[in-house]
C-alpha positions as CSV (number, residue, x, y, z in Angstrom):
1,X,14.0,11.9,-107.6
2,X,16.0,13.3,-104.6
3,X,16.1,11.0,-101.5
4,X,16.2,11.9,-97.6
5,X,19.4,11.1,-95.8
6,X,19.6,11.0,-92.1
7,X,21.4,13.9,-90.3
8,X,22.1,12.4,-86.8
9,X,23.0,14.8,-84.4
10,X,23.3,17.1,-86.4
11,X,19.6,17.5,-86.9
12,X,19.4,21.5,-85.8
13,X,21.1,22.2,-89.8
14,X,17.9,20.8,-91.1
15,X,16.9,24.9,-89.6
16,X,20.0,26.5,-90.8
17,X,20.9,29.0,-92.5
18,X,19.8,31.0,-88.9
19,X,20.5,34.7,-88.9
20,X,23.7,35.1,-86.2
21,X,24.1,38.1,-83.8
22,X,26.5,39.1,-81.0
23,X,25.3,39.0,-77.5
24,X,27.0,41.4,-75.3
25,X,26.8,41.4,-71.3
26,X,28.5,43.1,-68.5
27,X,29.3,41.7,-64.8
28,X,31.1,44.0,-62.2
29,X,32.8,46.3,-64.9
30,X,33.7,43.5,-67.1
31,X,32.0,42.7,-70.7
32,X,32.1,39.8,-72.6
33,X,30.1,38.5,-75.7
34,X,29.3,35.7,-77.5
35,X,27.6,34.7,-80.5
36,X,24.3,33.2,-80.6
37,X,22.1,32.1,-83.7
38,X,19.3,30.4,-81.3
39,X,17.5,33.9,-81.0
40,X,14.3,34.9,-82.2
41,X,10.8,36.8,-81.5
42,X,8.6,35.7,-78.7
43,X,5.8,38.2,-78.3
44,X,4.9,41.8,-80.0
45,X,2.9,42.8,-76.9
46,X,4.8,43.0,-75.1
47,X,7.7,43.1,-77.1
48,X,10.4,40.0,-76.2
49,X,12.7,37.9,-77.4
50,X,13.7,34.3,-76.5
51,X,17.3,33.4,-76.7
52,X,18.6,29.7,-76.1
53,X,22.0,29.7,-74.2
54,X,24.8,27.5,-73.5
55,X,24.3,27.1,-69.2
56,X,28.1,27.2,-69.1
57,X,28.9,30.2,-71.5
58,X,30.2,33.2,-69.3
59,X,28.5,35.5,-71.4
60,X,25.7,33.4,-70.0
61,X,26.1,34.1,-66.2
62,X,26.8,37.5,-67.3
63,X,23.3,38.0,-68.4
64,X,21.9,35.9,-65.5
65,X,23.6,38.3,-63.0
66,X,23.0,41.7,-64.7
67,X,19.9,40.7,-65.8
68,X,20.4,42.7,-69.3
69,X,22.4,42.4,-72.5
70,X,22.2,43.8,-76.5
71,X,21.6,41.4,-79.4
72,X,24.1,43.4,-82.2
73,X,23.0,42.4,-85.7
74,X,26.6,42.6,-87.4
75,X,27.0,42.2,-91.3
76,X,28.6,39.7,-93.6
77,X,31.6,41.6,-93.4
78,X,32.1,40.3,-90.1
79,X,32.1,36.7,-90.7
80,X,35.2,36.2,-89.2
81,X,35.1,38.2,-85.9
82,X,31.4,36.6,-85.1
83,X,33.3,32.5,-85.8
84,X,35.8,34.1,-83.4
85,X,33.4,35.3,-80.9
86,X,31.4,32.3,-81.2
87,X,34.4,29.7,-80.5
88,X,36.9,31.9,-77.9
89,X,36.3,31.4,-74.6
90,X,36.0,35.0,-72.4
91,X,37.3,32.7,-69.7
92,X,40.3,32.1,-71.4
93,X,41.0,35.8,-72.8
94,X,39.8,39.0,-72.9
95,X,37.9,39.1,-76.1
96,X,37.5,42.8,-75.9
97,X,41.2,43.0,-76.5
98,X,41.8,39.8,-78.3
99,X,39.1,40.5,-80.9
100,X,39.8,44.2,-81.1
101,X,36.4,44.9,-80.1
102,X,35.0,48.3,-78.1
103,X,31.5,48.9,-76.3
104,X,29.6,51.8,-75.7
105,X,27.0,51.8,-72.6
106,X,24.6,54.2,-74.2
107,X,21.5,51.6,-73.6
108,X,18.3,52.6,-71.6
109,X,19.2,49.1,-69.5
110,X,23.0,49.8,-69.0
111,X,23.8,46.9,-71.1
112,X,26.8,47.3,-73.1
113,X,26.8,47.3,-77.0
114,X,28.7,46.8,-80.1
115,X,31.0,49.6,-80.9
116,X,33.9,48.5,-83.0
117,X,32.9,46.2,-85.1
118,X,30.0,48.4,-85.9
119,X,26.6,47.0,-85.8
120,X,23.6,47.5,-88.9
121,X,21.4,47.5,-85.2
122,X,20.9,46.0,-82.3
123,X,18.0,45.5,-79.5
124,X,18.5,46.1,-75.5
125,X,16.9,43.8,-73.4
126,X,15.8,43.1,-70.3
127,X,15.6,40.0,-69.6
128,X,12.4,39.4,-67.9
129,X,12.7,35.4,-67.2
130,X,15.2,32.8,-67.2
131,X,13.9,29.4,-67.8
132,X,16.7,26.7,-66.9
133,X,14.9,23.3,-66.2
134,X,13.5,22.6,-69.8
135,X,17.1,21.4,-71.3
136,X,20.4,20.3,-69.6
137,X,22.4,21.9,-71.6
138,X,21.1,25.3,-72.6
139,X,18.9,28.4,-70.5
140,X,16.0,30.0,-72.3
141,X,16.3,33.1,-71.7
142,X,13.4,35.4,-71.9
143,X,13.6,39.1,-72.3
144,X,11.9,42.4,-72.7
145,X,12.7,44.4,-75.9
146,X,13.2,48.1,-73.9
147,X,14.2,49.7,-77.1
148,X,15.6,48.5,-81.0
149,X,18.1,50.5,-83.3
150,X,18.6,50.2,-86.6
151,X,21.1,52.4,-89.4
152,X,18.4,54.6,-91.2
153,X,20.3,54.1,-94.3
154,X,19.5,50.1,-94.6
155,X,16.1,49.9,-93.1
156,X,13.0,50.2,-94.5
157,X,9.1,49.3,-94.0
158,X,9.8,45.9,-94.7
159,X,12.8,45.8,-92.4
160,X,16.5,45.6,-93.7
161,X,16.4,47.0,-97.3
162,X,18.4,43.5,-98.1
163,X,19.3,45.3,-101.2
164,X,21.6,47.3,-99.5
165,X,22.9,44.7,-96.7
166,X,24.2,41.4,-96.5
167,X,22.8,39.9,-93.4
168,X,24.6,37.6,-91.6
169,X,23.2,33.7,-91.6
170,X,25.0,31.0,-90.0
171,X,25.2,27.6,-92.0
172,X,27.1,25.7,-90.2
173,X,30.6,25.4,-87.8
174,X,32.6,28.0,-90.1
175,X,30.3,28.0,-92.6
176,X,28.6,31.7,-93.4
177,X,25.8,32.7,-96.0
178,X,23.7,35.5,-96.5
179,X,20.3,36.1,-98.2
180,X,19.3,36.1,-101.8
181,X,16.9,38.9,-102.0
182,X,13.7,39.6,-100.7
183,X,10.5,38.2,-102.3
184,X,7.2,40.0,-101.5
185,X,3.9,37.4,-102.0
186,X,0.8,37.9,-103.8
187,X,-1.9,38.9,-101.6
């Protein structure tokens, strides 16, 4: 018989793997990203999303002063670029050019999006509230879903057709997965 351990600090794994996506923002002409695995639904009507957000990320202030931003929904293949993303500071370097990455600003908000590397779909947001007493360390960042996007050829009525794609979960520090299959219950 299997016993529990303690995880510490740590405890947050105890929810992993989390599905990861790029975050994308622009301030003044200039973008930066990040990535983020503390995302997830908040409401169908209307539609929004909750993100949780480092309160000294710059991709952070980015969205606090444009007041918009993409969630990009990348692939496994992308492992690497998303660690990167995730652990480069933009106020250190220009991860545009340091990660070889390119935008497009084809959104009904403005926000920029994922162009190279090229997401499976993405959502543009507004963000409709910015909650930043509840934590020290992180905002909660509430947003309206203006419009979602995602490639025809791996989407289906039950969402991603995850026998086409390999959606990317985040385990833990470097540490990537994806999912096994999708199960559909009994009724």
């Amino acid at each position: 018989m299997s016993r529990f351990i303690d995880v510490g600090d740590k405890w947050y794994y105890v929810l992993h793997p989390r599905p990861v996506y790029i975050l994308v923002a622009e301030r003044e002409g200039s973008v930066n990203f990040m990535a983020a695995s503390w995302v997830m639904p908040f409401s169908e009507e209307p539609p929004r999303v909750v993100v949780a957000l480092d309160k000294e990320a710059l991709t952070t202030e980015y969205i606090r002063s444009s007041m918009c931003f993409t969630v990009n929904v990348l692939g496994l293949e992308y492992r690497d670029f998303v660690y990167r993303a995730g652990t480069v500071s933009g106020r250190e370097v220009d991860k545009l050019s340091f990660l070889g990455a390119s935008v497009v600003r084809d959104t009904a908000t403005g926000a920029p999006r994922l162009q190279q590397p090229r997401p499976i779909g993405y959502l543009d947001v507004r963000v409709y509230r910015v909650v930043g007493d509840l934590a020290e360390d992180v905002d909660l960042v509430v947003g309206d879903v203006v419009s979602a996007y995602a490639d025809e050829g791996l989407f289906s009525r039950y969402g991603w057709d995850l026998r086409k794609v390999k959606i990317l979960l985040h385990s833990a520090g470097r540490a990537f997965t994806t999912q096994a299959g999708i199960f559909i219950a009994k009724k």
